[in-house]
C-alpha positions as CSV (number, residue, x, y, z in Angstrom):
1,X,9.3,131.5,94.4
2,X,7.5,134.5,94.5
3,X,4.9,133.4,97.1
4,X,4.4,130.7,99.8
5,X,1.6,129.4,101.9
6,X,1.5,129.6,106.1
7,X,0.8,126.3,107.5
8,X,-0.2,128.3,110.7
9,X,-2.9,130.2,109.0
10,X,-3.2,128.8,106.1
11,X,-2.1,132.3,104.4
12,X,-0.3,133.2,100.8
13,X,2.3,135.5,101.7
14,X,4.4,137.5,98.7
15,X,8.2,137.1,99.3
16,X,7.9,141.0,98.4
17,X,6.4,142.5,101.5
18,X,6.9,139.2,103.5
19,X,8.4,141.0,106.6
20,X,5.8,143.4,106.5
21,X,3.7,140.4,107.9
22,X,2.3,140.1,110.8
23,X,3.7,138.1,113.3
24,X,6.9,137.4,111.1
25,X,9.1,135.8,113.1
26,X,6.4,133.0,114.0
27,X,5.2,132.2,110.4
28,X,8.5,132.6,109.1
29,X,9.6,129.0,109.7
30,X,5.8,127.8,109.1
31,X,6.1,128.4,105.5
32,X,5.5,125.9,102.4
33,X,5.7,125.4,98.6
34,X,1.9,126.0,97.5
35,X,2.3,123.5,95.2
36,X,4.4,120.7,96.3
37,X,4.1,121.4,100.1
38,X,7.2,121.2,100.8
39,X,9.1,123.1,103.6
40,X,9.9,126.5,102.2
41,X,12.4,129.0,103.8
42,X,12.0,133.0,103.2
43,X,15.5,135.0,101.8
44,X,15.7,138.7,102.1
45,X,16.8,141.1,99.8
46,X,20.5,140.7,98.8
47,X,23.0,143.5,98.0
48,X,24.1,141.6,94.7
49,X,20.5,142.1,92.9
50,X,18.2,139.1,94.1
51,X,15.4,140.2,95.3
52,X,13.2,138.8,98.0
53,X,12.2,135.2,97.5
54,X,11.2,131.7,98.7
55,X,13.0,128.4,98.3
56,X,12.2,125.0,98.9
57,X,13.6,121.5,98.1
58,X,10.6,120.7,95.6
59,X,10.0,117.2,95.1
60,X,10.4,116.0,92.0
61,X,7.8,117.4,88.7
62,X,7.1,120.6,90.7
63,X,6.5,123.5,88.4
64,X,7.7,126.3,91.2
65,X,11.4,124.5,91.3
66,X,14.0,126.6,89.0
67,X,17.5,127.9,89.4
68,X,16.4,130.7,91.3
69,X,14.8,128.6,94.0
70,X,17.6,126.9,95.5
71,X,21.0,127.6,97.3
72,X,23.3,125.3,95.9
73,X,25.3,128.0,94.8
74,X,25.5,129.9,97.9
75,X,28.9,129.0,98.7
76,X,30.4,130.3,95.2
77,X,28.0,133.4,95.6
78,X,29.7,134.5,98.6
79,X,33.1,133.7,97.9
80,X,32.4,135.6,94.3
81,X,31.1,138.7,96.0
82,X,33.2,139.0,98.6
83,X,30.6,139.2,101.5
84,X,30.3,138.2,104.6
85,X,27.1,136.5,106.0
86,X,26.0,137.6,109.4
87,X,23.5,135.5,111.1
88,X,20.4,136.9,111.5
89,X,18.8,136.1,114.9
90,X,15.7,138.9,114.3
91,X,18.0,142.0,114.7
92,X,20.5,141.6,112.4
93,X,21.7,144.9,110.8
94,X,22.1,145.0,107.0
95,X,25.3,147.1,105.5
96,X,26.4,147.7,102.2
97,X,29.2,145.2,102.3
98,X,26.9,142.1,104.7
99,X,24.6,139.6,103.4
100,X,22.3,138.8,106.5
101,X,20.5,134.9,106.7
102,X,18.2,133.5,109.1
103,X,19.0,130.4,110.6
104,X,16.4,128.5,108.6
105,X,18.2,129.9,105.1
106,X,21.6,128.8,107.0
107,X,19.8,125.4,107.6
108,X,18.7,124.9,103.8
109,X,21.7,126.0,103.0
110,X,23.6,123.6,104.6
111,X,21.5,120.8,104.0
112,X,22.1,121.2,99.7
113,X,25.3,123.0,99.6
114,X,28.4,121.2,100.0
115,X,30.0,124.2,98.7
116,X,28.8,126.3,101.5
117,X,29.7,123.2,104.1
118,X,33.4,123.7,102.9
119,X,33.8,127.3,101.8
120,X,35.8,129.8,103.3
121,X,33.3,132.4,103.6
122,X,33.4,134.4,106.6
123,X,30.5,134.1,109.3
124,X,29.9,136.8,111.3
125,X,27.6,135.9,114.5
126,X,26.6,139.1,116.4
127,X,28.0,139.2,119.9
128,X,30.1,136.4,119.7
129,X,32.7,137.4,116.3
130,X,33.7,135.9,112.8
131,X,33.8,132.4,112.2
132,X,34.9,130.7,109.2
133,X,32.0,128.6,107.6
134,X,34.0,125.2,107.2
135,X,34.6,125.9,111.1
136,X,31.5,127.5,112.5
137,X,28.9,124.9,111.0
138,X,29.8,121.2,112.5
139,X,26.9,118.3,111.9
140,X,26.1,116.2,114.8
141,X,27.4,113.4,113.3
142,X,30.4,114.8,112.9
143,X,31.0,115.7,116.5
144,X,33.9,114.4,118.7
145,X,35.2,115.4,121.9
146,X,37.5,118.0,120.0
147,X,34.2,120.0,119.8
148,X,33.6,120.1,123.6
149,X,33.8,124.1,124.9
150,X,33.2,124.9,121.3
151,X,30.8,127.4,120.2
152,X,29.3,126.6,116.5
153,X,26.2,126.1,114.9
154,X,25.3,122.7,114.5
155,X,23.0,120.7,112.5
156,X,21.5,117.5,111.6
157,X,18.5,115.4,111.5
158,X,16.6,114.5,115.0
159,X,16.3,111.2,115.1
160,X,13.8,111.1,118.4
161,X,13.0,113.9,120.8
162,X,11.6,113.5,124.5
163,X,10.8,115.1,127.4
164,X,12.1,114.1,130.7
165,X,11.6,116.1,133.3
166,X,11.9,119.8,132.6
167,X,14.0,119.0,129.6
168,X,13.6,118.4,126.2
169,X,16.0,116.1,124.8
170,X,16.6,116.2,120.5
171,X,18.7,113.4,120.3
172,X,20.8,113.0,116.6
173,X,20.8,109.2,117.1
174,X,21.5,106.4,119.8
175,X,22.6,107.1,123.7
176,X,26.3,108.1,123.1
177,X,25.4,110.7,119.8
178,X,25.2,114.3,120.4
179,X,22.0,116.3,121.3
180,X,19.7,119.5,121.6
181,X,18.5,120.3,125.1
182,X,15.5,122.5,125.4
183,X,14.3,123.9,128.4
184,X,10.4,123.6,129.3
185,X,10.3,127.5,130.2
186,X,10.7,127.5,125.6
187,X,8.3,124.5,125.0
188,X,5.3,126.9,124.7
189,X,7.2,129.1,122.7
190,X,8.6,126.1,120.4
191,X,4.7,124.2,119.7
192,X,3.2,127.6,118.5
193,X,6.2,128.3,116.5
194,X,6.1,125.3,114.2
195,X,2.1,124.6,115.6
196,X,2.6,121.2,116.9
197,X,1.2,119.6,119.9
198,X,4.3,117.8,121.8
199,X,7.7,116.7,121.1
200,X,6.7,113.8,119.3
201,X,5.9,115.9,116.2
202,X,9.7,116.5,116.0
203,X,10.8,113.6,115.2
204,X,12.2,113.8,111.7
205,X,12.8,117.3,111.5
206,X,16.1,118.9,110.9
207,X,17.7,121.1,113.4
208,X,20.5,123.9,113.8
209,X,21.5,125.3,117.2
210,X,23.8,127.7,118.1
211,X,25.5,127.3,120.8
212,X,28.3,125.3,122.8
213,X,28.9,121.6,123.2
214,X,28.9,120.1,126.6
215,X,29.2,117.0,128.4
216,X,26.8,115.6,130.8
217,X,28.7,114.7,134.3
218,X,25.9,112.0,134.7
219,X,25.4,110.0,131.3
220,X,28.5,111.2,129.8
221,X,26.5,112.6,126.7
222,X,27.3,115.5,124.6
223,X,24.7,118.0,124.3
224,X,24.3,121.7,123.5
225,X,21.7,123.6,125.7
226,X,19.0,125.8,124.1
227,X,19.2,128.9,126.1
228,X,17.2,131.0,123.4
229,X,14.2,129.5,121.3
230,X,15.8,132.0,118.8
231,X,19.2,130.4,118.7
232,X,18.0,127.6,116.9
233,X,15.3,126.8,114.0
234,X,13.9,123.3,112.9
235,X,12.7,122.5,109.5
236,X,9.8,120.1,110.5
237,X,8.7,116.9,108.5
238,X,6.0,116.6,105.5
239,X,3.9,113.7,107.2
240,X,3.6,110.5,105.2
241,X,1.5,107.7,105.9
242,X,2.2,104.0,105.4
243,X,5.9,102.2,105.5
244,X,8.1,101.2,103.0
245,X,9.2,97.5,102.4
246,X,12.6,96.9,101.3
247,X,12.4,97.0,97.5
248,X,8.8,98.3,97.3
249,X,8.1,101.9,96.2
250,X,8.3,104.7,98.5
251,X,5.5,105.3,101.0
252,X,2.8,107.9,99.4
253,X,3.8,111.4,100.6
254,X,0.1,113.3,102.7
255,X,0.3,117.0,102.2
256,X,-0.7,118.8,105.1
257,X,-1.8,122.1,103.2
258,X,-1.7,122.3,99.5
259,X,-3.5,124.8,97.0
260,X,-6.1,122.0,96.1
261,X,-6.7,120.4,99.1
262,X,-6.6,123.6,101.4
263,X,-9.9,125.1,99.5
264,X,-11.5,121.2,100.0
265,X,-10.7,120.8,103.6
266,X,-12.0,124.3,104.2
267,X,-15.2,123.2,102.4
268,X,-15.6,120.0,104.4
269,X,-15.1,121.8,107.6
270,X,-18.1,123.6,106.5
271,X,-19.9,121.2,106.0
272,X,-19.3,119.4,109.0
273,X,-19.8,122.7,110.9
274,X,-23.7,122.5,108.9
275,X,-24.3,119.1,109.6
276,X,-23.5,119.7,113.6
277,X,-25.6,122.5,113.3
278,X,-28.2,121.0,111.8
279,X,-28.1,117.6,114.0
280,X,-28.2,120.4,117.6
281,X,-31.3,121.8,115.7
282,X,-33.3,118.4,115.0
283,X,-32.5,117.4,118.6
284,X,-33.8,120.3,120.2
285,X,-37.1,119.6,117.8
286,X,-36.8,116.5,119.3
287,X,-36.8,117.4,122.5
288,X,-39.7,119.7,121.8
289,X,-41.8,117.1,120.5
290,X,-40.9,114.5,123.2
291,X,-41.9,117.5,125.7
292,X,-45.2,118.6,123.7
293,X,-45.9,114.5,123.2
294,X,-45.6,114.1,126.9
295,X,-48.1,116.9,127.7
296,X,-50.5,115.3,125.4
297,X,-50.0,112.2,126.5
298,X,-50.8,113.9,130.0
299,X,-53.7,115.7,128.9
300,X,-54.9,112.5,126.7
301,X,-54.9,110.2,130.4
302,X,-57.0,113.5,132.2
303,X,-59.4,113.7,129.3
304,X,-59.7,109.3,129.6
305,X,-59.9,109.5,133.7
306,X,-62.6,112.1,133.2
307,X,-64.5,110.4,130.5
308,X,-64.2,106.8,133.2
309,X,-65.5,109.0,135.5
310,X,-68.0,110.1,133.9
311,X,-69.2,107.0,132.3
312,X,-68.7,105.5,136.1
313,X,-71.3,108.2,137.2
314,X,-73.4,107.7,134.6
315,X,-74.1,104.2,135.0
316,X,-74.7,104.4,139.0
317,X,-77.5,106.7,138.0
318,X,-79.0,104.6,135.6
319,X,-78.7,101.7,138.2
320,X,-81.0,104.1,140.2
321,X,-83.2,105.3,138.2
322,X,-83.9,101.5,137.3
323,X,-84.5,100.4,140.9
324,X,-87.1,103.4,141.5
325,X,-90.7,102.3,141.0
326,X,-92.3,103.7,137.9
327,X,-94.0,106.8,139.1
């Protein structure tokens, strides 16, 4: 695809001066298909001729999905070109025989390439050496205690995620599977990154962490600790609403921002914005009137108490002038 939309700001970027954009490495992994809102991931400029794009895994009768879009070949590209594929952490530097990927390209990558999953393509992650891809890359699922003091970049789905204590916990499945621990000096960092509001939006999303696999001394759980919110990268959920009964037809998919909706739910918050303006208007008139009917009210009881008077006064002089002898 030649452009996506920010779910942050609500934005259309161009892939073609994407990193020109401000705040890149925040939106970057923010980024959707503007017609099928699905996740998107951005791809630089490679050194065999593809330009700068975005990819997504469309759903199914979405015009933007073609050939061009996806990465199932990535694993024959490599091998073909005889590149290597260093990891891009933000400051990644490109040479004329490396092919650099951000983790969420590595992610989508290995989430629709088996070719990739298995290839021998070489890995090279800055500061730590070359890795061979069938090595490097191990899903949590996959992980044993032959994995333990390993350093790779594993992946998977997060089944739950919770905080306890200063920890976040990304759990790939029951007590004894694997996990993701995240400090709470990153949990800042991690909501405004994918603009969430707690943990509980994670749930769902899928997940790759570099790093290397421990073994908690307490609970005898395997976990790999976060110790840079840009060692890892999640690609979060599309939000669905209602459940799905065994044998009934998949629960109806709720975009979050699409190209027809976006425009209506801006349009709605306009009006809404109107009608609360309008509503603190009438209430202040309201408040006028109550105020000005109150002080005529007041002024109403003076004028009465006068007039009572008044008539009061009046008839104790006619009494007297009725009591004095006719002169």
């Amino acid at each position: 695809m030649k452009k996506a939309i920010c779910t942050i700001n609500n934005r259309t970027y161009e892939a073609v001066n994407f990193e020109e954009a401000e705040h890149f490495e925040l939106i970057k992994a923010a980024m959707i298909c503007p017609q099928c809102s699905q996740q998107a991931f951005y791809r630089r400029v490679t050194k065999n001729g593809r330009e700068a794009c975005f990819g997504a895994s469309h759903t199914e009768g979405c015009t933007l999905a073609n050939n061009h879009d996806d990465l199932q070949d990535v694993g024959n590209e490599v091998n073909a070109t005889g590149q290597r594929i260093v990891v891009n952490f933000g400051n990644a530097i490109v040479t004329d025989t490396n092919q650099t990927m951000d983790l969420n390209t590595l992610l989508q990558s290995l989430m629709e390439s088996e070719e990739f999953i298995s290839s021998g393509a070489i890995i090279e992650v800055p500061g730590r050496g070359e890795y061979v891809a069938s090595e490097l890359f191990v899903k949590f699922s996959d992980i044993t205690d032959e994995h333990l003091g390993s350093y790779c970049g594993f992946w998977g789905n997060i089944k739950y995620a919770k905080v306890t204590g200063n920890t976040m916990w990304l759990n790939s499945g029951g007590p004894d599977d694997a996990c993701a621990n995240l400090d709470k000096s990153y949990f800042d960092t991690v909501y405004q990154r994918y603009n969430i509001k707690d943990e509980t939006e994670i749930t769902g999303a899928n997940i790759l962490v570099f790093g290397e696999l421990k073994k908690s001394k307490i609970k005898d759980k395997k976990f790999v600790l976060i110790t840079d919110p840009d060692n890892f990268t999640l690609q979060m959920p599309v939000k669905k609403t209602g459940t799905t009964a065994a044998g009934s037809a998949p629960a109806t998919k709720i975009v979050v921002v699409n190209k027809t909706s976006n425009s209506e739910c801006k349009e709605l918050y306009e009006l809404i914005a109107s009608i609360t303006d309008v509503n603190m208007e009438l209430a202040q008139y309201i408040q006028e009137y109550v105020k000005m009917e109150n002080a005529v009210r007041a002024d109403i009881d003076s004028i009465q108490d006068r007039i009572a008077d008044l008539v009061c006064r009046a008839g104790l002089l006619a009494e007297k002038l009725v009591e004095q002898p006719n002169r």
